[in-house]
C-alpha positions in Angstrom: 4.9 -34.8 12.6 5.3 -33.9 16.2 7.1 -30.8 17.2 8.1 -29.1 20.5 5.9 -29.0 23.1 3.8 -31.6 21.9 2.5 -29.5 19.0 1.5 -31.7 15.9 1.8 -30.4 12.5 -0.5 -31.3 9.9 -0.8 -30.7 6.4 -3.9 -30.5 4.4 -3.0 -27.8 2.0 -3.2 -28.0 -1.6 -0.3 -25.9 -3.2 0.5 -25.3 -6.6 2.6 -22.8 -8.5 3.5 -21.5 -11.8 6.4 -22.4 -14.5 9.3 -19.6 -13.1 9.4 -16.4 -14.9 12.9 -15.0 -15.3 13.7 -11.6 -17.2 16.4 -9.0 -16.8 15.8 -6.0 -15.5 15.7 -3.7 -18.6 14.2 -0.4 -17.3 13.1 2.1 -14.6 10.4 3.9 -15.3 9.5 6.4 -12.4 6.4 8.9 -12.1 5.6 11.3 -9.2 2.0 11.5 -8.3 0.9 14.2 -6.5 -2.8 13.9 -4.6 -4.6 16.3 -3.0 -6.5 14.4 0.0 -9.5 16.7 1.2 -9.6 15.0 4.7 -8.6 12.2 7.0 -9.2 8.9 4.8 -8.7 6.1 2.7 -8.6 7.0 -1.2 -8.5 4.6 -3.6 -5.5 5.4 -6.2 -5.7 1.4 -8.1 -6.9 3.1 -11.2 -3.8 5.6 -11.6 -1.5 3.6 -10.4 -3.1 0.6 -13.0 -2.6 3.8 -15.6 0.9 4.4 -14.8 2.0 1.0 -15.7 0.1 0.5 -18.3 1.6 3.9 -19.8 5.1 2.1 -18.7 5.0 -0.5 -20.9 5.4 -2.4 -18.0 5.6 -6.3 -18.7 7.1 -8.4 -16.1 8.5 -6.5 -12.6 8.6 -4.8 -9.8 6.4 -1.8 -8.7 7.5 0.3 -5.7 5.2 3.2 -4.4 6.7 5.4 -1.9 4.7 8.5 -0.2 7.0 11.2 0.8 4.9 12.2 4.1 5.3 10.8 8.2 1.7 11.5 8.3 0.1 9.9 5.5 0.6 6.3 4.7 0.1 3.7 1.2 -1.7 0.4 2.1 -3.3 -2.9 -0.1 -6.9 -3.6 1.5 -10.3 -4.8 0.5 -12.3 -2.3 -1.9 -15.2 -4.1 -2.0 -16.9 -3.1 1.2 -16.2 0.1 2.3 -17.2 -0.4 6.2 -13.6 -2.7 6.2 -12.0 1.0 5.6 -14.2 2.6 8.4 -13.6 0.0 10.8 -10.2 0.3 9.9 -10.2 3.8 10.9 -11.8 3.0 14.1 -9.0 0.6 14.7 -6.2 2.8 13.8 -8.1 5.9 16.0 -8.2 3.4 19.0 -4.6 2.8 18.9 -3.2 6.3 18.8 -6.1 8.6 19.5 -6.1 12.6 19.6 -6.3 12.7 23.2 -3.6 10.6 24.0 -1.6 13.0 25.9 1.3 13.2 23.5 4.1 15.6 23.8 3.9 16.8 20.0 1.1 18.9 19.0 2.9 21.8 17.1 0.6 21.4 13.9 -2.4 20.5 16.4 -4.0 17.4 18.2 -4.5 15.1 15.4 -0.1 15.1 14.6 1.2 12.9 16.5 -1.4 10.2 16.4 -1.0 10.8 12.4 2.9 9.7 12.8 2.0 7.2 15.1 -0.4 5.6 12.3 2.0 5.9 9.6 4.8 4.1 11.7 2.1 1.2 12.0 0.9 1.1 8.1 3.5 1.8 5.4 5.1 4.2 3.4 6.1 2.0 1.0 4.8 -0.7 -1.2 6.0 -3.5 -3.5 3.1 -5.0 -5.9 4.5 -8.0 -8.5 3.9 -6.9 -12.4 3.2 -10.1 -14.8 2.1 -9.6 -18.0 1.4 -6.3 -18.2 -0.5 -6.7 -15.1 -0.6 -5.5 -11.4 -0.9 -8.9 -9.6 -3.4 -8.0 -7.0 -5.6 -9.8 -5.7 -9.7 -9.7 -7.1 -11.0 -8.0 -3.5 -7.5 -5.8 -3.1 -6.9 -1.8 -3.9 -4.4 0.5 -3.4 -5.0 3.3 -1.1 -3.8 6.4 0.3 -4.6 6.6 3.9 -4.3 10.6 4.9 -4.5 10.7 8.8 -4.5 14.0 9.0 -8.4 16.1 9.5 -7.3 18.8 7.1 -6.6 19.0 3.5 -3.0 18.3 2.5 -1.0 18.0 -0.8 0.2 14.3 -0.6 3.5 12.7 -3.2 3.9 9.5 -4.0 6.8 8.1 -6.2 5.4 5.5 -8.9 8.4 3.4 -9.7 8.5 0.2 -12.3 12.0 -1.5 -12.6 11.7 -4.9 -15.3 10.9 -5.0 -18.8 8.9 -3.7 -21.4 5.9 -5.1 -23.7 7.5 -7.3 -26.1 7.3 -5.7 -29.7 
């Protein structure tokens, strides 16, 4: 098929997908985790989170996972080789490093840059629940990213909304 510009589209994909699961949204089932980060990093938090639905009786749904910070940020990467999360950092440093000249340093050098790197992450994530399971994918965690240098108390609001193991 030619498109504009002389562009041609091909397709040599092989797609399938699975018979359509609907349920009705039966609960909400919310936790607050609370994390205390001892530096600037990624922390893995798949195994509490996995815990939390799991204790849910979470069956088909929606998890949400909201961190209540603007300098700390939630993001699905790799977790099998931990130099993705350090060049990660690199490339998150390079794009709003300390010495930036920013205007806003009231709670030091390494604040602003930390908003700036939230604003390009997220402080919020949705991950699909099918039965009973987090639907991530084999290589993928969950992680806190704190982009702070210093120790802080971090909050992060688990939330499931679907239904329950069926009894």
């Amino acid at each position: 098929m030619k498109l504009a510009g002389g562009l041609v589209m091909t397709s040599s994909l092989s797609i399938a997908r699975s018979v359509t699961s609907a349920v009705p949204a039966e609960v909400i089932v919310s936790c607050l985790l609370t994390v205390q980060t001892p530096r600037r990093g990624f922390f893995d938090l798949t195994a509490e989170i996995v815990a939390f639905v799991t204790e849910a009786g979470a069956f088909e749904g929606q998890l949400t996972l909201f961190i209540r910070h603007t300098s700390a940020s939630l993001t699905i990467q790799e977790n099998a080789d931990p130099t993705v999360l350090t060049d990660l950092t690199t490339a998150l440093d390079r794009l709003a490093p300390e010495n930036g000249g920013w205007r806003h340093d009231t709670e030091g050098p390494d604040d602003m840059p930390a908003h700036i790197k939230t604003m390009l992450t997220a402080t919020s994530l949705q991950v699909p629940v099918m039965k009973s399971k987090l639907m991530l994918g084999i290589w993928q965690g969950i992680y806190l990213i704190e982009h702070r240098r210093q120790a802080h108390r971090r909050e992060i609001v688990m939330q499931f909304v679907g239904t329950t193991t069926p009894t």
